[in-house]
GULUMFI-674544 format. One line per field, with one value per residue: residue in one letter; residue number from 1; x, y, z of N, C-alpha, C in turn. Coordinates in steps of 0.1 Angstrom, whole numbers, padded with zeros to 4 digits. Layout:
GULUMFI-674544
vofi: [A,...];
bake: [NUM,...];
nxx: [X,...];
nyy: [Y,...];
nzz: [Z,...];
caxx: [X,...];
cayy: [Y,...];
cazz: [Z,...];
cxx: [X,...];
cyy: [Y,...];
czz: [Z,...];
END
This chain:
GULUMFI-674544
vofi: [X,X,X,X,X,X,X,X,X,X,X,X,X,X,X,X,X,X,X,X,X,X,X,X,X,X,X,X,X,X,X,X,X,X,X,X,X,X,X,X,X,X,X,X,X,X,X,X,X,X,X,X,X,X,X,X,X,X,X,X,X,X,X,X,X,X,X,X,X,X,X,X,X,X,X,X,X,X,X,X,X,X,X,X,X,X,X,X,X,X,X,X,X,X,X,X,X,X,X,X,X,X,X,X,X,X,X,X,X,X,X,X,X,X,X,X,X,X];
bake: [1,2,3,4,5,6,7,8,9,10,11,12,13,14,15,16,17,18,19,20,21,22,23,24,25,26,27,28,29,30,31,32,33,34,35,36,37,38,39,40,41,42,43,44,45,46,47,48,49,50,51,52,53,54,55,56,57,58,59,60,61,62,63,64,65,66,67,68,69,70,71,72,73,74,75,76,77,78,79,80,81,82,83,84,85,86,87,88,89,90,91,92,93,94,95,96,97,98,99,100,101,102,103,104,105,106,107,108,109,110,111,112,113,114,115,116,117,118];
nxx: [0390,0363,0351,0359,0353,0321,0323,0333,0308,0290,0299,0299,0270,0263,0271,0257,0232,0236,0236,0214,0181,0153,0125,0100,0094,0087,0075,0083,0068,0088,0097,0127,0144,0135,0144,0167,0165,0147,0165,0184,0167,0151,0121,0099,0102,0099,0071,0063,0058,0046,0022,0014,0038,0051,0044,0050,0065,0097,0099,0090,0106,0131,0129,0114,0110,0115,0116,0129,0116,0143,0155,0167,0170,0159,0164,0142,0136,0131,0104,0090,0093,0072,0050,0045,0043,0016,0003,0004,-0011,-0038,-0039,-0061,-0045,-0030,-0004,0021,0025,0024,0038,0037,0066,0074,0100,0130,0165,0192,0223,0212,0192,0157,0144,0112,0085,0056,0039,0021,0001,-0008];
nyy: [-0254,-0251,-0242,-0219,-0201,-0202,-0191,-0169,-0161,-0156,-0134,-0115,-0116,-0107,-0084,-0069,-0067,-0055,-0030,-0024,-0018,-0029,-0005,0016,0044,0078,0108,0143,0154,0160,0186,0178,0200,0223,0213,0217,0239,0226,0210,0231,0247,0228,0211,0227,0241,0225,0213,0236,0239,0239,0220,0234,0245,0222,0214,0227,0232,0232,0224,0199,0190,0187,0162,0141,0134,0126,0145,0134,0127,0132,0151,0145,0141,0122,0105,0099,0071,0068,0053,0062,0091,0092,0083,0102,0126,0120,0114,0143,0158,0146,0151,0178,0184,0218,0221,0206,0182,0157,0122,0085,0061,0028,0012,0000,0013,0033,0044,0075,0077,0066,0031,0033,0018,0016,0048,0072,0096,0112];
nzz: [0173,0165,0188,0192,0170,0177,0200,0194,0176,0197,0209,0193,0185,0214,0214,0195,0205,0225,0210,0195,0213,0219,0228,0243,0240,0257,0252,0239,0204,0180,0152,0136,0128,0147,0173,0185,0198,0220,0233,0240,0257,0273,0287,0291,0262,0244,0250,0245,0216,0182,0169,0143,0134,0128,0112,0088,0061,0058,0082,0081,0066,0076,0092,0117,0158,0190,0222,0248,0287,0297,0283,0262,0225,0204,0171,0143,0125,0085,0080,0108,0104,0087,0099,0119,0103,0094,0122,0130,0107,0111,0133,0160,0181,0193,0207,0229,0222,0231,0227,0223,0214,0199,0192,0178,0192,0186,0192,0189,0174,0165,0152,0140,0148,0158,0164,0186,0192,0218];
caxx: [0386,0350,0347,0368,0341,0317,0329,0332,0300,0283,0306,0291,0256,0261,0277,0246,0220,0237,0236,0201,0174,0138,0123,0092,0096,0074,0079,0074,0069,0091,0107,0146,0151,0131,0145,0175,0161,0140,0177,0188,0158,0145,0109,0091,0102,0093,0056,0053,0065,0033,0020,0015,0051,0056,0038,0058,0074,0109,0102,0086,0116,0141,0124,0106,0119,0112,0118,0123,0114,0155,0161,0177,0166,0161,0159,0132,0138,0119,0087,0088,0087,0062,0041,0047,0035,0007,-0004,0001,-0020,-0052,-0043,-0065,-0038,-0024,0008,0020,0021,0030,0039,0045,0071,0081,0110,0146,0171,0208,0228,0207,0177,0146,0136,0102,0077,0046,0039,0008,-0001,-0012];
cayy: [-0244,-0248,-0235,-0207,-0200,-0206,-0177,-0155,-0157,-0154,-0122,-0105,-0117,-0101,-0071,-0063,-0068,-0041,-0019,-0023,-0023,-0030,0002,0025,0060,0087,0127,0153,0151,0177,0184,0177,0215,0226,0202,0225,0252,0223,0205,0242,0258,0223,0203,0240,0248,0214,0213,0246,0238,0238,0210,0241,0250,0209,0206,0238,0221,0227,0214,0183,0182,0184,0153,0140,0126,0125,0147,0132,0140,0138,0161,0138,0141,0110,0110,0092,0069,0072,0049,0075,0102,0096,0080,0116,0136,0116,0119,0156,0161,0141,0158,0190,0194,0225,0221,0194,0167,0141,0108,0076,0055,0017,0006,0002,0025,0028,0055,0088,0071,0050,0025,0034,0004,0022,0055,0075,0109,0110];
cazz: [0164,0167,0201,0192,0165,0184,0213,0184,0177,0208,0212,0183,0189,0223,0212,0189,0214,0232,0202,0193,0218,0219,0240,0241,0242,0255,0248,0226,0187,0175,0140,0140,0129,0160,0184,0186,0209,0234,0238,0249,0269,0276,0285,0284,0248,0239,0253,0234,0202,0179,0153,0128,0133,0127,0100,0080,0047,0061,0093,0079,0055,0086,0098,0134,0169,0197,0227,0261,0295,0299,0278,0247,0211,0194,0158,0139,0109,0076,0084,0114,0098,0076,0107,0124,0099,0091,0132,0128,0101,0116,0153,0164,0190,0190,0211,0238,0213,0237,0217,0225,0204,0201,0181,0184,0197,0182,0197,0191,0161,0170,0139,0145,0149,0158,0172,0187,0197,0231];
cxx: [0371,0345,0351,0359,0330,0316,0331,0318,0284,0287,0298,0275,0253,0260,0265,0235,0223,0235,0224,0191,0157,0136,0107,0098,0087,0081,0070,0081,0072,0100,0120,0152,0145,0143,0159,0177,0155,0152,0183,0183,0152,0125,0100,0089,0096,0078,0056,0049,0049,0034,0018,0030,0058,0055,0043,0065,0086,0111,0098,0098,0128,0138,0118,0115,0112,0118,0120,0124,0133,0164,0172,0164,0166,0156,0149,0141,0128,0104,0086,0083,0079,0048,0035,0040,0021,-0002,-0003,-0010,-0036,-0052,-0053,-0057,-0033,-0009,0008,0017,0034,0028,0043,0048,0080,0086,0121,0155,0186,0214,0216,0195,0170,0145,0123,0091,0063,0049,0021,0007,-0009,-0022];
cyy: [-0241,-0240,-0221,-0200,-0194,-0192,-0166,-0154,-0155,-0139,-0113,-0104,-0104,-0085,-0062,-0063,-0055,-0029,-0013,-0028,-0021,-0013,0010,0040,0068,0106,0131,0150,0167,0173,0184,0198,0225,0225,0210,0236,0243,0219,0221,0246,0247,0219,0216,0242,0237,0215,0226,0248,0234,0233,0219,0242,0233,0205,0218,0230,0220,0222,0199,0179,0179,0166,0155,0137,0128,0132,0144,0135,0139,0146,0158,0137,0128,0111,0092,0085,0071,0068,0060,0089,0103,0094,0092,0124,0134,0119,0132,0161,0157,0147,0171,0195,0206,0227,0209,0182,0159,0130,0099,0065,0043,0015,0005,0014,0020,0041,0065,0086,0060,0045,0027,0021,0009,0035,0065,0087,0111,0120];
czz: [0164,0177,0200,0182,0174,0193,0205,0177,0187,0209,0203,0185,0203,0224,0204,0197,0224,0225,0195,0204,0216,0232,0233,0248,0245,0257,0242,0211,0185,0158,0145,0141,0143,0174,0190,0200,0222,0239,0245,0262,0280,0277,0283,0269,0240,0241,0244,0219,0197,0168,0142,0128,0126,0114,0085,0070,0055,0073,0090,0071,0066,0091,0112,0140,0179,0212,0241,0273,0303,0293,0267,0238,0209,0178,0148,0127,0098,0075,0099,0110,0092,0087,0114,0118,0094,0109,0132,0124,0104,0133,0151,0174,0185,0193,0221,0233,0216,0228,0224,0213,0210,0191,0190,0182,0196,0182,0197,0180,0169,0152,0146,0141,0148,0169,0176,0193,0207,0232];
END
């Protein structure tokens, strides 16, 4: 019985390690309600997408993420988002707000850990 234990919980242990991984991310910082049009047109629409347009109430209310250069969304969690709009606000960039982001990655969300505006 123990062993059998035991194999059940190595199986789940395993099974979560696949579900959550450590990774860094690098893209573009786009709002979620944006992020719509670079998943269509792709890494152009992304690089154009502009920190005033980011920083618009309902795009800051849509939330952040991250755009990357294959062409998948990832969606920020809440210490994210707030990390996001906080490098917005201190950037002068105007557009091409390359980001890089470390946290974990669970299907289509990072927990964001730290992120930085390149």
């Amino acid at each position: 019985m123990k062993l059998h234990l035991g194999l059940i919980r190595l199986l789940l242990l395993t099974s979560l390690a696949g579900a959550l991984s450590a990774a860094e991310v690098e893209g573009v910082l786009m709002d979620k309600m944006c992020s719509m049009k670079a998943v269509k047109d792709g890494q152009k629409a992304a690089t154009m997408h502009t920190r005033q347009c980011a920083m618009m109430p309902d795009c800051e209310k849509s939330g952040y993420g991250v755009f990357t250069a294959d062409n998948k969304y990832l969606v920020f969690d809440a210490a994210g988002n707030e990390q996001s709009a906080a490098a917005l606000k201190s950037s002068k960039k105007k557009d091409n707000l390359k980001v890089k982001v470390s946290g974990e990655v669970t299907g289509d969300t990072i927990k964001v850990a730290s992120l930085t505006l390149q």
